[in-house]
ZADO-1210 file (C-alpha; in nm, 4 decimals, padded with zeros to 6 digits):
<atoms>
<atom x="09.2885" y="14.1525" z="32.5657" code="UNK" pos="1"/>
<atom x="09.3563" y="13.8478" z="32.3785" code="UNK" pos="2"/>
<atom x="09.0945" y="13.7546" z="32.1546" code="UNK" pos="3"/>
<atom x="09.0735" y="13.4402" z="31.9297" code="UNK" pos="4"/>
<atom x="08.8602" y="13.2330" z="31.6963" code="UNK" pos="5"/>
<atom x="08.7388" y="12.9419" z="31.8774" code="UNK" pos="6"/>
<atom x="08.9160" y="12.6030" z="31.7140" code="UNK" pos="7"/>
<atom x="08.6044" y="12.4242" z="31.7252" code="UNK" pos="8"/>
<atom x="08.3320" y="12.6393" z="31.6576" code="UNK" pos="9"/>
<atom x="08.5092" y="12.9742" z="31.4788" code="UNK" pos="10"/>
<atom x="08.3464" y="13.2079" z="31.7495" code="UNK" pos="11"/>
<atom x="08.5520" y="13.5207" z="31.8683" code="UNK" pos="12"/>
<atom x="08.6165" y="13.4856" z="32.2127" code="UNK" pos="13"/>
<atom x="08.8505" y="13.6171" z="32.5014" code="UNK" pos="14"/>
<atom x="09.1049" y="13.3637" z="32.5003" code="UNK" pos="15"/>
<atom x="09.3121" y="13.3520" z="32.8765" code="UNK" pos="16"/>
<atom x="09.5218" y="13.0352" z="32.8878" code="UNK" pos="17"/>
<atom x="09.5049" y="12.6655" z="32.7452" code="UNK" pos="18"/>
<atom x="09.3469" y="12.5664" z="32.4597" code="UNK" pos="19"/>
<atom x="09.2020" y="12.8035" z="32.2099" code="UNK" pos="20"/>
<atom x="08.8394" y="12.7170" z="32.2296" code="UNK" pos="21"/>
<atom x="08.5338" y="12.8990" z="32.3359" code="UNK" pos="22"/>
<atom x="08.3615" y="12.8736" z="32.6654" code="UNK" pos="23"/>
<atom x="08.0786" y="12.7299" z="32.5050" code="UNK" pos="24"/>
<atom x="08.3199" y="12.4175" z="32.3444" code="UNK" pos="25"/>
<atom x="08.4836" y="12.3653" z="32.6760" code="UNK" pos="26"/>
<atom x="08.1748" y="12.2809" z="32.8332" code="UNK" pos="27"/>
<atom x="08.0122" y="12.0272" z="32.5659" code="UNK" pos="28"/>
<atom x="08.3810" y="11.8651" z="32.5307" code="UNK" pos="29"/>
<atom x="08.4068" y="11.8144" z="32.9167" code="UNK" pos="30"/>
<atom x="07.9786" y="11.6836" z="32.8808" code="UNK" pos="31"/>
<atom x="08.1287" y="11.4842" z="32.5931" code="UNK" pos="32"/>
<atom x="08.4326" y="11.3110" z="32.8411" code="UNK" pos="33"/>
<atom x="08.1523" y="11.2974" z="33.1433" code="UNK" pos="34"/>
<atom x="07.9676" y="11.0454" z="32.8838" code="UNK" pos="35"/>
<atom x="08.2721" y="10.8722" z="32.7603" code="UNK" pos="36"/>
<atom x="08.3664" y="10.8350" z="33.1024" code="UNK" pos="37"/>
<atom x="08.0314" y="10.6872" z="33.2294" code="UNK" pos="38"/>
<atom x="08.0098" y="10.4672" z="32.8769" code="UNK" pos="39"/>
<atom x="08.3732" y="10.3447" z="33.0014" code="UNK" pos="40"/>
<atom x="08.2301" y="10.2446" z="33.3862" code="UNK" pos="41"/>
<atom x="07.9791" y="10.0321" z="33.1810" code="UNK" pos="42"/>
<atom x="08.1285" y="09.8624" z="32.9394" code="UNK" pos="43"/>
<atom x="08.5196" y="09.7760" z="33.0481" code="UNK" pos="44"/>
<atom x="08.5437" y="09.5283" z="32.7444" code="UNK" pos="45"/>
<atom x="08.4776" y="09.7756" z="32.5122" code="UNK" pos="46"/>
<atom x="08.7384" y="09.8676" z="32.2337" code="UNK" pos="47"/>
<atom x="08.7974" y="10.2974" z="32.1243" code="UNK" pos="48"/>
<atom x="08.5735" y="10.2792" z="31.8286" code="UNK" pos="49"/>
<atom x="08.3154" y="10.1190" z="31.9920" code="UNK" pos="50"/>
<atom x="08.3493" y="10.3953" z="32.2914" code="UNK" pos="51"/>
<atom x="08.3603" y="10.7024" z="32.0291" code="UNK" pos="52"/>
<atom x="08.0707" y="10.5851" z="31.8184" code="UNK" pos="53"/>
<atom x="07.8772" y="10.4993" z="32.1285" code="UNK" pos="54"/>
<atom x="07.9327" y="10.8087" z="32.2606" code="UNK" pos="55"/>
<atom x="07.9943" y="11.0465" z="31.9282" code="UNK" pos="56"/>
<atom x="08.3436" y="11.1689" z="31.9627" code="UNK" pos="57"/>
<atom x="08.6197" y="11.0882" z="31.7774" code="UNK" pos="58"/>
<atom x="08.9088" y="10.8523" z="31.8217" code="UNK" pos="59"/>
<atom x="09.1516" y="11.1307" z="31.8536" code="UNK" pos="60"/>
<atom x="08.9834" y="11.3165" z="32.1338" code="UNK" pos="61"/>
<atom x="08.9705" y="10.9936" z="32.3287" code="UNK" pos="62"/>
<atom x="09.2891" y="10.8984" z="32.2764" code="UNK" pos="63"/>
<atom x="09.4317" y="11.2440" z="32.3780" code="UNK" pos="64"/>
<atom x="09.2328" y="11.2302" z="32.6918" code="UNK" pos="65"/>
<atom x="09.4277" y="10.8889" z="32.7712" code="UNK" pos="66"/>
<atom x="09.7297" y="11.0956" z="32.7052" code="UNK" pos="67"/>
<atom x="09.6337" y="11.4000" z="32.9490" code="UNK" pos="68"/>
<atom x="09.5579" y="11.1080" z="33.2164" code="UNK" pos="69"/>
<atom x="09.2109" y="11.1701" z="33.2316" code="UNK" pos="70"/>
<atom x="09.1261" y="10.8676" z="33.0810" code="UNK" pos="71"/>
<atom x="09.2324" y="10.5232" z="33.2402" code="UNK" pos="72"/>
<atom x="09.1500" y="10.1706" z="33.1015" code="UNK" pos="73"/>
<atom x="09.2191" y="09.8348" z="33.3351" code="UNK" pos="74"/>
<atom x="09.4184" y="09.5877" z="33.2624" code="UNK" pos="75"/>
<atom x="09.2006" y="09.3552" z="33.0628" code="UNK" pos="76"/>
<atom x="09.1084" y="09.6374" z="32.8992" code="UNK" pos="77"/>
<atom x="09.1467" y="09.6190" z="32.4853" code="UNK" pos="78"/>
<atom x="09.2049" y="09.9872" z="32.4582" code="UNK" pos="79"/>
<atom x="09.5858" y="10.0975" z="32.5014" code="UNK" pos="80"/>
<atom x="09.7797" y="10.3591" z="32.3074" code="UNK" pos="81"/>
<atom x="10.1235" y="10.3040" z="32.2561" code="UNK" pos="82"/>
<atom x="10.4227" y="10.5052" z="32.4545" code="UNK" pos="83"/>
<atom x="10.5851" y="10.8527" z="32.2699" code="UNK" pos="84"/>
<atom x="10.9210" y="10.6870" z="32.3533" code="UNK" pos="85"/>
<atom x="10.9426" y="10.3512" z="32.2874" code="UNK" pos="86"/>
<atom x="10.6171" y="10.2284" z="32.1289" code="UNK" pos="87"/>
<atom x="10.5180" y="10.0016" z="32.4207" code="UNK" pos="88"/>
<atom x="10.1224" y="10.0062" z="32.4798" code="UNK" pos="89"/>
<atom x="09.9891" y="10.1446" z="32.7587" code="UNK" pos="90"/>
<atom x="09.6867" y="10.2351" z="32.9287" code="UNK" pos="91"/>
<atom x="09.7280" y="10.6185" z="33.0378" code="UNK" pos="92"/>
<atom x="09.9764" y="10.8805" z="32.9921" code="UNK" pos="93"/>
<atom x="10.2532" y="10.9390" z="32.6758" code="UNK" pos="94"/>
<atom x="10.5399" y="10.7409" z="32.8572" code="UNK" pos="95"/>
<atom x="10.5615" y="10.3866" z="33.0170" code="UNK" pos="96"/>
<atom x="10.6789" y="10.3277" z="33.2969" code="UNK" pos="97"/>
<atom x="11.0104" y="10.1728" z="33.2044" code="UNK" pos="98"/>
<atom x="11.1054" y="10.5152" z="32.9873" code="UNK" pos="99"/>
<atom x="10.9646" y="10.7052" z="33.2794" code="UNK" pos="100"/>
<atom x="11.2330" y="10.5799" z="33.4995" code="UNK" pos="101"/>
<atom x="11.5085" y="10.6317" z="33.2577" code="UNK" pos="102"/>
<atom x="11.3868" y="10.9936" z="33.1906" code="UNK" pos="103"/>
<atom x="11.3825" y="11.0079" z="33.5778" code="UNK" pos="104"/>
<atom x="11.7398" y="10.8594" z="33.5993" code="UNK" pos="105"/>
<atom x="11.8792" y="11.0492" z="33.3067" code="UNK" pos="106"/>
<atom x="11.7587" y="11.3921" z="33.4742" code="UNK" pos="107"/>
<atom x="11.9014" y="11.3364" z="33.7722" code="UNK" pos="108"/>
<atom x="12.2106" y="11.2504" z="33.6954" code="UNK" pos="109"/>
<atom x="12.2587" y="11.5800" z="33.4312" code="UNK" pos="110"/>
<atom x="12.2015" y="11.8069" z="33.7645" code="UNK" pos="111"/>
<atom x="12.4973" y="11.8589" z="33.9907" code="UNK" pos="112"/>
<atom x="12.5298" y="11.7621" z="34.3489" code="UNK" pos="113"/>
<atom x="12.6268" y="12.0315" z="34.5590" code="UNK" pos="114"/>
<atom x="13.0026" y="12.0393" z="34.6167" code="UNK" pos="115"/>
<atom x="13.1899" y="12.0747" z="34.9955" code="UNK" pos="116"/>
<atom x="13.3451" y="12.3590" z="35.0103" code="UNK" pos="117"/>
<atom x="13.6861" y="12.2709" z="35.1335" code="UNK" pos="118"/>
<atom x="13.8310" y="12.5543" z="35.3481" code="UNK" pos="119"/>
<atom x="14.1920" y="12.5944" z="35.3047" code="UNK" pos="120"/>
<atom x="14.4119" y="12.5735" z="35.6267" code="UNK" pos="121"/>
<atom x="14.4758" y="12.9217" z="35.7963" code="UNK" pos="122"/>
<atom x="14.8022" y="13.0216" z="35.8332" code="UNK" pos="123"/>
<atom x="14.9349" y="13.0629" z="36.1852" code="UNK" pos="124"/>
<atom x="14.9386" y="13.4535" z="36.2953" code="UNK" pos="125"/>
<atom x="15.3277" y="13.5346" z="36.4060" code="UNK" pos="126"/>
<atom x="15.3150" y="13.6915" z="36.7173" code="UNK" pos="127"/>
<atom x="15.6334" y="13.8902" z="36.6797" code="UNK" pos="128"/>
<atom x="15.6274" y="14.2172" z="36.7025" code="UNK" pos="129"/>
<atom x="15.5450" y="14.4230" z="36.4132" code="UNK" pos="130"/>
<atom x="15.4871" y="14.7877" z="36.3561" code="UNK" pos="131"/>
<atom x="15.0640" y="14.8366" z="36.1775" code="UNK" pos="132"/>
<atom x="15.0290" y="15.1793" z="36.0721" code="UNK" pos="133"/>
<atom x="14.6333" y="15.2949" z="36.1069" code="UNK" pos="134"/>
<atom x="14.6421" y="15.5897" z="35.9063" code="UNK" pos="135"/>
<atom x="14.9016" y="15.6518" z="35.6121" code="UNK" pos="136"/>
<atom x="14.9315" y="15.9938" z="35.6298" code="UNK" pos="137"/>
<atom x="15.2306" y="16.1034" z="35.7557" code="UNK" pos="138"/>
</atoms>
């Protein structure tokens, strides 16, 4: 049994897998993204401060939402964060889609290709005659 204190709250609980909050937490941070997410549908112009005040969450939690993909902004959307690689804004994810591609690229080309196997010639079986022995013991 794994038990923990909860990050947000400082409850014991039985911690399983991901991150080390309680049950209770979990559910008022996913009410929390259910309202920034509806606040978002609303107002598409509106910047991340204006979303976490509106709403009552902080910056960070929004902006690591953007980064798990659960959070997407269009196009003409102010809010972007910028990419883990190359600093390029963007509106979801930690990578653009340019460094994607060269992460893509670069992995590919690090694994090997399987190699023919190139089966050497047999040599030709003399027919002469030739004395086998099956047992050695004379």
């Amino acid at each position: 049994m794994n038990v923990r204190n909860c990050r947000k709250c400082g409850k014991l609980f039985n911690h399983i897998m991901g991150a080390p909050i309680c049950p209770a937490c979990k559910d008022a941070l996913e009410k929390s993204f259910q309202e920034v997410k509806k606040y978002i549908r609303e107002n598409r112009m509106a910047d991340i401060m204006e979303v976490a005040e509106a709403c009552e969450v902080e910056v960070s939690q929004i902006k690591q939402w953007i980064r798990e993909d659960r959070l997407e902004f269009t196009e003409d959307s102010p809010v972007k964060i910028p990419c883990e690689n190359c600093g390029a804004m963007i509106r979801s994810g930690k990578y653009c889609e340019k460094c994607k591609r060269e992460m893509t690229n670069n992995l590919s080309s690090v694994m090997e290709k399987p190699k023919k196997v190139i089966e050497q010639p047999k040599k030709p079986q003399s027919t002469g005659n030739k004395m086998r022995f099956l047992d050695r013991d004379i």
